[in-house]
C-alpha positions in Angstrom: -20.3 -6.8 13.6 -19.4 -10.5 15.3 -17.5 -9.2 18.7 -13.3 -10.5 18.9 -13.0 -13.6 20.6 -11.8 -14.5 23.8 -8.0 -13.9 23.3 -5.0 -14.9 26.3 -1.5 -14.4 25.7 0.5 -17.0 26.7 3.9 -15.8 25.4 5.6 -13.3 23.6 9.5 -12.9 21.9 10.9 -10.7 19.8 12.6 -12.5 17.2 14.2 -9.3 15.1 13.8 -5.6 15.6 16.5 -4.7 13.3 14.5 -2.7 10.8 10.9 -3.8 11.7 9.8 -5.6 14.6 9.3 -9.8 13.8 7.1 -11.2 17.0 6.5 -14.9 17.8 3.4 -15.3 19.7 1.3 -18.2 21.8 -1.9 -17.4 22.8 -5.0 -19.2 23.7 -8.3 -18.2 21.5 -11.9 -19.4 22.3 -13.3 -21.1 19.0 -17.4 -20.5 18.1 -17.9 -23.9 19.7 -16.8 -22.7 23.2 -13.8 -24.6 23.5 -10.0 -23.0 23.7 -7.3 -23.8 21.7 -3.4 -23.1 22.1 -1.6 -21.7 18.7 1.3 -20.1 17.9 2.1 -17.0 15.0 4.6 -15.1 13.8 3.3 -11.2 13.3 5.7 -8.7 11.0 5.0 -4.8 12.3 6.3 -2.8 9.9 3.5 0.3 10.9 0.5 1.3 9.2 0.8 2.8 5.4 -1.2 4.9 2.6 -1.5 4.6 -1.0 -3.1 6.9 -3.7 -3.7 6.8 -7.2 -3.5 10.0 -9.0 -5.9 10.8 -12.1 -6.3 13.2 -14.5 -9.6 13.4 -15.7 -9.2 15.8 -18.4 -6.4 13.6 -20.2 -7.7 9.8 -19.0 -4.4 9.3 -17.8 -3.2 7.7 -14.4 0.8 8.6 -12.5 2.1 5.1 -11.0 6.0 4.6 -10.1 8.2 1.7 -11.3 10.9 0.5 -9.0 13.0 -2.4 -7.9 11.1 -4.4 -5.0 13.5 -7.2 -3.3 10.8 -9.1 -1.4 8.8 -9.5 -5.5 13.0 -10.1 -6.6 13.2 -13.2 -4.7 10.2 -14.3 -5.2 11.1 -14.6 -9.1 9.8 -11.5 -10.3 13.1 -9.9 -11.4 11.2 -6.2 -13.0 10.9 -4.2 -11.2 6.6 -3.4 -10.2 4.8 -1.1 -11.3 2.5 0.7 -8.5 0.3 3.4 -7.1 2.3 5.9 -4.6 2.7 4.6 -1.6 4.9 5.0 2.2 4.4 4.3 5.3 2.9 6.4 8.1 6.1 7.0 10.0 4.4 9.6 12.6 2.0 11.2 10.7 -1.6 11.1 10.1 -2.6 9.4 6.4 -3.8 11.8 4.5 -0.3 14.3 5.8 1.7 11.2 4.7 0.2 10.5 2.1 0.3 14.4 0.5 4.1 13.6 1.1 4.7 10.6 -0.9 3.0 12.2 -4.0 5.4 15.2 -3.7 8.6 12.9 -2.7 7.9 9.9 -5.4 5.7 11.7 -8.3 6.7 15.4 -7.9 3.1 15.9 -7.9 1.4 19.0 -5.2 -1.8 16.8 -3.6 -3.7 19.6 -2.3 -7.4 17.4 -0.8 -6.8 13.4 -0.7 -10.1 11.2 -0.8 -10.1 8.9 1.4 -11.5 5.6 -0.4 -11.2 3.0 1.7 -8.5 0.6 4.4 -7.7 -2.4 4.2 -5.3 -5.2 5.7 -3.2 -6.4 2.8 -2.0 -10.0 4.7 -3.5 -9.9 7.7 -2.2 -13.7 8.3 0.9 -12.2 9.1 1.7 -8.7 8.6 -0.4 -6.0 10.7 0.2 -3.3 8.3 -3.4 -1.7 7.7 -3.0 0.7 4.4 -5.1 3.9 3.9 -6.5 4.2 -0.1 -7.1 8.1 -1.4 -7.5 8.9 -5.1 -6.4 12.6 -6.1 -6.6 14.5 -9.3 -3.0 15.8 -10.8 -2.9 18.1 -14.1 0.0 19.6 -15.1 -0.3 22.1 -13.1 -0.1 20.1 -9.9 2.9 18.4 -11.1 5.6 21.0 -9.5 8.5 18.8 -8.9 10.7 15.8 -10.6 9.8 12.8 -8.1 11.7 9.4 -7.9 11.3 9.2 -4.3 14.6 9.7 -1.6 18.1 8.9 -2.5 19.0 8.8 1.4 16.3 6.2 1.7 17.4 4.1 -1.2 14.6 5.2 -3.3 15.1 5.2 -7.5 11.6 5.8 -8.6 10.7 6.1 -12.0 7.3 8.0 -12.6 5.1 6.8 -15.5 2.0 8.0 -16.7 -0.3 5.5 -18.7 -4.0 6.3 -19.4 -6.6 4.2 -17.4 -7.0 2.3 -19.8 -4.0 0.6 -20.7 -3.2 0.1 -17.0 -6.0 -1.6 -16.6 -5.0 -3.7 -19.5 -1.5 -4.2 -17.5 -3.5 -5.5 -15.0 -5.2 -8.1 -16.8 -2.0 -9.9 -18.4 0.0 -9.5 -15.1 2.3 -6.3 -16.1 1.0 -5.0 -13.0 0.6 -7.3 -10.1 1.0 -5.2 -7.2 -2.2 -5.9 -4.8 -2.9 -1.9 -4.0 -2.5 -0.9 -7.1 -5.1 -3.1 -9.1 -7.6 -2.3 -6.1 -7.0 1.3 -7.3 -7.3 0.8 -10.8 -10.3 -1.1 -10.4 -12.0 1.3 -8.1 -11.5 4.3 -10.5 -12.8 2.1 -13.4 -16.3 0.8 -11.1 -16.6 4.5 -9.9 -15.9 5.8 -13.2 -13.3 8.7 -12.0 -12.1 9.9 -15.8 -15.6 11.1 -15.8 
């Protein structure tokens, strides 16, 4: 692993903390060649977060959410996405929140997450690293209605599509949330239906 370079913080300012925290930065950073070099960025911190796609094997079939996503909204994609489970850590570990967002948003029991893999999803501006887990459902792990938290804004709609056609969502752009085709694609390359 290359060691972090040489890093001096020149200057640091809030510029919003009203529902995450939006931090304008200078710092100095030593290039490969020796030299230094003065920049400035802009970091969004909205805390770390965990996604999971839930399979059932024994019917080839795959539970993602559907819901309204403003950022995608004004960035002309007016359906609303179609994705893998997902929330943010709050103050938990990942695999405690990530048990929780299957029950709130899917209504599904997640008894023993795999952990898959992390990942930074923009790491040129957000620091938001996201925890992957895959998790078998059946019907009989399916013990509540989902659709996520009214007090948090939440209107979830579960669907359940086999891997197969999601994947085919995928490829002509029905589904074009970033965590959820790296899901898709990592139960289709480690062949999780079996």
């Amino acid at each position: 692993m290359t060691a972090m370079p040489p890093i001096r913080i020149k200057d640091s300012r809030v510029l919003s903390d009203d529902y995450y925290l939006l931090k304008k930065t200078t710092f100095e950073i030593q290039r490969r060649d020796g030299s230094w070099v003065t920049t400035t960025r802009e970091t969004y911190d909205r805390g770390n977060g965990c996604c999971i796609l839930l399979y059932d094997p024994a019917q080839g079939t795959v539970l993602l959410t559907r819901q309204f996503r403003f950022p995608a909204y004004v960035n002309g994609h007016a359906e609303p996405l179609i994705e893998v489970c997902a929330g943010l850590l709050d103050a938990h570990d990942p695999e405690t929140a990530i048990v929780k967002e299957a029950a709130e948003e899917c209504g599904v029991t997640v008894t023993n997450p795999k952990r898959v893999f992390e990942c930074f999803m923009s790491p040129g501006s957000v620091t938001e690293r996201v925890t992957f887990f895959i998790a078998e459902y059946s019907p009989l792990t399916r013990t509540g209605t989902g659709g996520g938290l009214i007090e948090e804004g939440e209107d979830i709609e579960v669907i359940e599509l086999t891997l197969e056609d999601a994947l085919a969502m995928v490829g002509d752009g029905r589904i074009c949330d970033a965590k959820t085709i790296m899901l898709l694609q990592y139960a289709a390359l480690h062949k999780v239906m079996g």
